[in-house]
C-alpha positions in Angstrom: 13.5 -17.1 1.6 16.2 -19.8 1.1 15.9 -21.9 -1.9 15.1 -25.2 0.0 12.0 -23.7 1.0 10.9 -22.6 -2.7 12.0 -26.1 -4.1 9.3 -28.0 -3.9 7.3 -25.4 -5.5 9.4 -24.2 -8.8 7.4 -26.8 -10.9 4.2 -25.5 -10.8 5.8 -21.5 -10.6 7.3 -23.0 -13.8 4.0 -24.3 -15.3 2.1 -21.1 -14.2 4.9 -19.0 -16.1 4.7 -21.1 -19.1 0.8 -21.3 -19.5 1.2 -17.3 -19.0 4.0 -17.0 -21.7 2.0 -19.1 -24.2 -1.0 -17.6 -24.1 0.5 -14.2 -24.3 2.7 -15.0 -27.2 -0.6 -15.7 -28.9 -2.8 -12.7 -27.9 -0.3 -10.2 -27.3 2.9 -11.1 -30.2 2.9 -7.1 -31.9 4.9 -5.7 -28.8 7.2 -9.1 -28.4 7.9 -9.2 -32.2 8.4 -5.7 -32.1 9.7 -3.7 -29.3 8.5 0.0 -29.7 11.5 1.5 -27.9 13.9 2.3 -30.7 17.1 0.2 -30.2 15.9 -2.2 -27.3 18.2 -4.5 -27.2 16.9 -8.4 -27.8 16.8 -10.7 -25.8 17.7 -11.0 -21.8 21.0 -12.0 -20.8 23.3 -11.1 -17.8 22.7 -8.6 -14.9 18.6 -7.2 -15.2 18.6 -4.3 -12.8 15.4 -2.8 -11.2 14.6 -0.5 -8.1 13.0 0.1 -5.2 12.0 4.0 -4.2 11.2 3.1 -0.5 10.6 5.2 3.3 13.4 3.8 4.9 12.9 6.9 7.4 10.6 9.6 8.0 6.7 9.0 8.3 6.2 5.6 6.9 9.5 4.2 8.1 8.1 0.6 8.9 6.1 0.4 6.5 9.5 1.2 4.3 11.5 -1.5 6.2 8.6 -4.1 5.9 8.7 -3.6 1.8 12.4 -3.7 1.4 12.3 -7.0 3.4 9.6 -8.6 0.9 11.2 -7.0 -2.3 14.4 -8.7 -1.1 12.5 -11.7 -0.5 11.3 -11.9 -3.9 13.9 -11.1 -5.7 16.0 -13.9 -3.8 12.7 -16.2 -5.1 12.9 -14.8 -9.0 16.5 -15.7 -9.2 16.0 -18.6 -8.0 12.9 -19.8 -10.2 15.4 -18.3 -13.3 18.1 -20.7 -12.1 16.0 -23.2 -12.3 14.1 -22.5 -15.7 17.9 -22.3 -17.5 17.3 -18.3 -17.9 20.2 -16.2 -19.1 19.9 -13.7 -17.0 18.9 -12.5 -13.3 17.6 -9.6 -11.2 19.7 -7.4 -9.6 18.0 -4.9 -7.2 18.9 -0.9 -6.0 17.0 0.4 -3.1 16.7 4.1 -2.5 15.7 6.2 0.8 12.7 8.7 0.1 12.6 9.7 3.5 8.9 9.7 2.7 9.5 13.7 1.1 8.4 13.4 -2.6 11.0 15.8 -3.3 13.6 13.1 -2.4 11.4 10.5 -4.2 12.0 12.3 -7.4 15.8 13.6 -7.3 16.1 9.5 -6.6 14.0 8.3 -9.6 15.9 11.0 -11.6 19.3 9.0 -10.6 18.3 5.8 -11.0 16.3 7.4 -14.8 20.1 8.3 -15.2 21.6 4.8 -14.4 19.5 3.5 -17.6 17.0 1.5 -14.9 13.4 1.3 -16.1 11.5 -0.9 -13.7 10.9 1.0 -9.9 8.6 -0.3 -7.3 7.5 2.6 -5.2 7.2 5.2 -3.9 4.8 3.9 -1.5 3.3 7.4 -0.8 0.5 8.9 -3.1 2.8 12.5 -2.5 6.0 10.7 -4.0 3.6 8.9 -6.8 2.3 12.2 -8.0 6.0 14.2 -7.7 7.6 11.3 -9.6 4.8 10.8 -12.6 6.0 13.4 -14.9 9.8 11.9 -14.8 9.1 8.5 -15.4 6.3 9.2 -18.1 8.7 11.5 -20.1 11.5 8.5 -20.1 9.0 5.5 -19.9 9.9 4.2 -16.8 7.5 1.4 -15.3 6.8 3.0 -11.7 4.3 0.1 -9.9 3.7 1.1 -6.3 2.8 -1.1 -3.6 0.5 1.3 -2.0 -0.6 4.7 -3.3 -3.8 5.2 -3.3 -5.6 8.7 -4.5 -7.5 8.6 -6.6 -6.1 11.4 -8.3 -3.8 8.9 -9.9 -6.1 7.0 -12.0 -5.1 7.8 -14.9 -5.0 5.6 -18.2 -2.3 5.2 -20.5 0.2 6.1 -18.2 3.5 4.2 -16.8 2.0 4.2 -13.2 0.7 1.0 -11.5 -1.1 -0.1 -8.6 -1.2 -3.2 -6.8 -3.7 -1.5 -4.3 -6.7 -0.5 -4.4 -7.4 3.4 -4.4 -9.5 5.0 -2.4 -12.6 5.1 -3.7 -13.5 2.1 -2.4 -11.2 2.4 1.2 -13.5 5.9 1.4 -16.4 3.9 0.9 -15.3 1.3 3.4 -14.7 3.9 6.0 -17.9 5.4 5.8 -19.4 2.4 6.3 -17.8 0.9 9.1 -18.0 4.2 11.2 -22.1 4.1 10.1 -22.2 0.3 11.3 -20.7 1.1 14.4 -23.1 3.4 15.3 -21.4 7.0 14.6 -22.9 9.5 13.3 -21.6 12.7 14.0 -17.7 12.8 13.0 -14.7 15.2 13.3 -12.0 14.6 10.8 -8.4 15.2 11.0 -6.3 14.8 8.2 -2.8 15.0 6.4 -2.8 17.6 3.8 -1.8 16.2 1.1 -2.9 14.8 -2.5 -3.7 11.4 -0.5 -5.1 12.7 2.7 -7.8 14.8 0.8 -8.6 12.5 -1.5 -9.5 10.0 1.4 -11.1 12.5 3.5 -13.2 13.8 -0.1 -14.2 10.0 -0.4 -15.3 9.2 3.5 -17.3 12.3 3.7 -19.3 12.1 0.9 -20.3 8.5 1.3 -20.7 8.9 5.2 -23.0 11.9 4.2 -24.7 9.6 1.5 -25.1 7.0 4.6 -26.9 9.7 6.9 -23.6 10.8 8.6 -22.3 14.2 9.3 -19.2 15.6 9.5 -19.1 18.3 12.1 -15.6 19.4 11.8 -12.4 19.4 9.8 -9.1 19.7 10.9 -6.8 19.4 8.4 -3.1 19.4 8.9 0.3 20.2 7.3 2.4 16.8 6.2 5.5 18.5 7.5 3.8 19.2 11.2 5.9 17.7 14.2 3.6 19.0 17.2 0.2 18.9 16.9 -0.8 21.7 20.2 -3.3 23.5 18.3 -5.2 20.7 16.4 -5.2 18.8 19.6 -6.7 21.5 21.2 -9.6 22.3 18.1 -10.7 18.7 17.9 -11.2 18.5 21.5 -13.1 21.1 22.1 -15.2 19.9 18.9 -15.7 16.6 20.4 -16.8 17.9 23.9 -19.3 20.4 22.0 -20.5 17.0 20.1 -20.7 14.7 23.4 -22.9 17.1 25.0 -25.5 17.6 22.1 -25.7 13.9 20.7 -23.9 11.5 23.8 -20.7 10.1 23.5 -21.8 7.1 21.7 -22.9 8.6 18.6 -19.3 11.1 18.3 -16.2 9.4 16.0 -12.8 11.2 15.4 -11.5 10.3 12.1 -7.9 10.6 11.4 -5.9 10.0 8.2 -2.0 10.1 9.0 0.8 8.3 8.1 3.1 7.4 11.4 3.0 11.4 12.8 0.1 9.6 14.4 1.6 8.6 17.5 2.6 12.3 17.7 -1.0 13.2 17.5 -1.8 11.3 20.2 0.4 12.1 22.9 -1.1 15.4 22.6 -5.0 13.8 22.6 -4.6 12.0 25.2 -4.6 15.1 27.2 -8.0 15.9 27.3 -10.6 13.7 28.9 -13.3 13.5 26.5 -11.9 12.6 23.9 -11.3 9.4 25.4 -15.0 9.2 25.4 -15.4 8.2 22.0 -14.3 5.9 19.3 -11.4 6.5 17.0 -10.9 5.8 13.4 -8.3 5.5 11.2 -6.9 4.4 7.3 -4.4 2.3 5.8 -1.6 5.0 6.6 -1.8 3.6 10.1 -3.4 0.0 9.9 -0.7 -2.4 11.6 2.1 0.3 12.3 4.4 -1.0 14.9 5.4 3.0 15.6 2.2 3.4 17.4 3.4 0.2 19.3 6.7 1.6 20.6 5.0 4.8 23.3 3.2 2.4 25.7 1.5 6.0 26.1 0.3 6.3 22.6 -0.6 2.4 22.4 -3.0 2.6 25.7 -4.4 6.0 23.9 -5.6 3.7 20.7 -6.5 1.0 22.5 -8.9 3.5 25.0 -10.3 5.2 21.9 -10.6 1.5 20.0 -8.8 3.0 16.9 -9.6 1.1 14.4 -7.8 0.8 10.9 -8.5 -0.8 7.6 -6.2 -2.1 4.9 -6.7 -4.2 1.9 -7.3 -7.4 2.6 -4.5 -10.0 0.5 -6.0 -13.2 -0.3 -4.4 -15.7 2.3 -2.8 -18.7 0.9 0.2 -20.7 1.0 2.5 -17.9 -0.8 0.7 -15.2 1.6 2.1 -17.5 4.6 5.7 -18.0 3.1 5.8 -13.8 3.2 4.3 -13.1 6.2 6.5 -15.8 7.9 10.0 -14.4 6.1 9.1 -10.9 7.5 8.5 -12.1 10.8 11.7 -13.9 10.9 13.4 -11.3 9.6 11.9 -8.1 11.3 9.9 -9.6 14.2 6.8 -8.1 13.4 4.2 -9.0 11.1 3.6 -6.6 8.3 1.0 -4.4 6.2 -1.0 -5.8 3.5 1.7 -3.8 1.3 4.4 -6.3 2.1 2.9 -8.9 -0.2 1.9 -6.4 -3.4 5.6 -5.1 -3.2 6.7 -8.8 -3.4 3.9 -9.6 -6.1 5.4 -6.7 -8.1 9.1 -8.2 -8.1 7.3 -11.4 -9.9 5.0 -9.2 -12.1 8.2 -7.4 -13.7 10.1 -10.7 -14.1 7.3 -12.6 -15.4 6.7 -9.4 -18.0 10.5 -9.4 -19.3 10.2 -13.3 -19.6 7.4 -12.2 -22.1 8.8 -9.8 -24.1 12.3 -11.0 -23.8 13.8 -7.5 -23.9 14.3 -4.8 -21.2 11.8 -2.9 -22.8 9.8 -0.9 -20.8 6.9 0.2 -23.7 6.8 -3.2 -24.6 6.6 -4.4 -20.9 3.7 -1.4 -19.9 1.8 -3.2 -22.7 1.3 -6.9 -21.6 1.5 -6.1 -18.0 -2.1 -6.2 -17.2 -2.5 -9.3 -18.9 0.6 -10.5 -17.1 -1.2 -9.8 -14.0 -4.3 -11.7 -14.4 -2.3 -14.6 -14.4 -0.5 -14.0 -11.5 -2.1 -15.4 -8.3 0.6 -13.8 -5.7 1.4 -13.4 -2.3 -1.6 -10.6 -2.2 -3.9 -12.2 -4.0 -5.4 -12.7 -7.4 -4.3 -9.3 -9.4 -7.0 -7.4 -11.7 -6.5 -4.0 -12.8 -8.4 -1.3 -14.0 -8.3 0.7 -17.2 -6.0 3.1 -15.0 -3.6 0.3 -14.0 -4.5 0.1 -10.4 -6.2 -2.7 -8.7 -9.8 -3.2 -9.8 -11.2 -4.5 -6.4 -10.8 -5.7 -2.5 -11.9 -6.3 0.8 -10.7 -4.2 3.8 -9.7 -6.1 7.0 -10.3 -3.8 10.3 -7.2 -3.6 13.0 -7.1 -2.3 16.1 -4.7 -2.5 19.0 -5.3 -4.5 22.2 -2.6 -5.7 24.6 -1.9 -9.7 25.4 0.5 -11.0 28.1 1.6 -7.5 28.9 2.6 -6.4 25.4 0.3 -4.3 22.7 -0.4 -5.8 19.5 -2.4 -5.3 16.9 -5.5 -7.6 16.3 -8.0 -8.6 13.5 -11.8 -7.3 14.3 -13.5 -7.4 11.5 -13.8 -7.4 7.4 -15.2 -4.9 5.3 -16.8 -6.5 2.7 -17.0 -4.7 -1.2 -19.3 -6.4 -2.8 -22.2 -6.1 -0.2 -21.2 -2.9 1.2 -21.0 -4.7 4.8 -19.0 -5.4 7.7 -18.1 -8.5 9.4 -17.4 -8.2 13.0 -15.2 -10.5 14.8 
């Protein structure tokens, strides 16, 4: 975003920063005064360098491209605000390709570990999260990703952040959106990998909880590119299902990334499945690949496939993002966008604490940085396992206006009362 835009804005950024700073120096001074990190050098000054480990290609490709945009975007912003403030020093920013492999997400944190760097947003997959853990807890580098989810990641004490929430409470979501909407009697389909089974572990056991039944699981390989023979399984599961409970009580679940739209184009084959309702997760909530296939986009919009992701808080700093990505990319983005922005600000306002590129002494106060930080996503709370403590889910689904397919807001999924909103 240009710097006339952010203008009128940097003096109450700079009285948020300061109110944060002060009250930190008071509750949190052993890790400012001193930095655990033997020989952490004092004091910020010059070129601060940080990275992103993003899909610029494979599975989550836009999603990739919508998060390099906001990161950008923020960093622009931070050095901007520093300007401003009279800091000494500035954010300088490396994006890497993980092609959306975790392999490749670890041989790139392992280079950028070897270029001294300590702060990474990403990798957006829960697969690249999990490959990467072990690296950047052995040389205490701050990993804070926009958008893993399993909840096989919770773990305290570690240097892994979330600005999502996991999916515990997306599972719990799912469940009861597909119960609300009448469904009773599910197949699921699913990626198989550490965040596909964790989802599909946390739908099925609340939908089951709810009175739901899961009447068959398909669960795929994460490196698939044709999809013949789990096209053909779920079909004829769903035409056994239509014939013993209607139509109108049969869902088809699916937990993908992207390889959706490949899915599909094999789906849309067979006549019943077009019979009954689809479901999806955040892996596909607001993709623009399953826009591009006018094919694939009449196939979700037929089945009503409908998606949730977390809901950010919308305000004026929500706007300014969703409006620079638009401008930039012509598209809106995922709810993802605006945590991989908020964690640009999280890291800056953390180094402006501890006044030292220090990343022990940074992995301390960042929860308590964070509670102070009303962003782009919303008001960020985190757990004893760093990842966000709560949210709402909004539900997406595609529908097509003045000729074109776009994706379109039907509803909220509410935490706290376990209930859905409909549009």
């Amino acid at each position: 975003m240009s710097a006339k835009k952010f203008s009128t804005l940097v003096t109450v950024v700079i009285a948020i920063v300061m109110l944060v700073v002060g009250a930190l120096i008071g509750f949190l001074a052993y890790p400012m005064i001193s930095p655990a990190i033997p020989g952490a050098k004092s004091g910020l000054s010059g070129t601060v360098e940080i990275a992103a480990l993003l899909p610029l290609s494979g599975d989550l490709a836009t999603y990739g491209q919508n998060d390099k945009t906001t990161i950008e975007a923020a960093v622009e912003d931070v050095n901007f605000f520093l300007e401003r403030a009279g800091a000494k020093w500035r954010l300088k920013l490396t994006v890497e390709d993980t092609e959306t492999k975790p392999d490749v997400a670890l041989s790139k944190l392992q280079s950028i570990g070897a270029r001294g760097i300590k702060f990474v947003i990403g990798p957006m997959a829960s697969a690249g999260v999990s490959q990467c853990k072990g690296y950047a807890d052995s040389n205490k580098i701050i990993i804070i990703s926009p958008s893993s989810t399993s909840p096989a990641l919770s773990i305290p004490g570690d240097y892994i952040f979330r600005f999502c929430p996991t999916d515990l409470i997306q599972g719990r979501a799912m469940a009861r959106v597909m119960y609300e909407d009448g469904v009773r009697y599910v197949v699921a389909v699913w990626r198989g990998d550490s965040w596909g089974d964790g989802l599909e572990a946390s739908i099925k056991a609340r939908f089951e909880e709810l009175g739901g039944q899961i009447i068959k699981e398909v669960r795929y390989d994460p490196h698939a590119t044709e999809f013949s023979a789990e096209a053909s399984a779920i079909n004829d599961a769903v035409s056994s299902a239509i014939s013993q409970y209607g139509a109108d009580k049969v869902g088809v679940l699916v937990i993908s990334f992207e390889e959706a739209a490949i899915l599909f184009t094999s789906l849309k084959e067979y006549p019943d499945i077009l019979k009954v309702k689809f479901y999806g997760s955040d892996g596909t909530a607001k993709s623009s690949k399953l826009l591009e296939d006018p094919s694939v986009a009449e196939f979700s919009m037929k089945t009503r496939f409908l998606n949730p992701i977390f809901a950010p808080t919308k305000s004026e700093k929500y706007l300014r993002v969703l409006n620079y990505v638009k401008d930039k990319l012509g598209r809106e983005p995922e709810s993802y966008a605006y945590t991989a922005y908020d964690a640009v600000w999280a890291i800056a306002y953390s180094l402006m604490v501890v006044d030292s590129y220090d990343s022990e002494a940074v992995k301390n106060i960042l929860p308590d940085v964070t509670k102070s930080l009303f962003g782009a996503s919303g008001w960020i709370v985190l757990d004893e396992n760093g990842d966000r403590a709560a949210a709402d889910y909004e539900l997406w689904v595609i529908t097509k206006e003045d000729g074109n397919y776009v994706w379109t807001w039907a509803g909220t999924y509410n935490q706290a009362t376990d209930s859905v909103t409909w549009r």
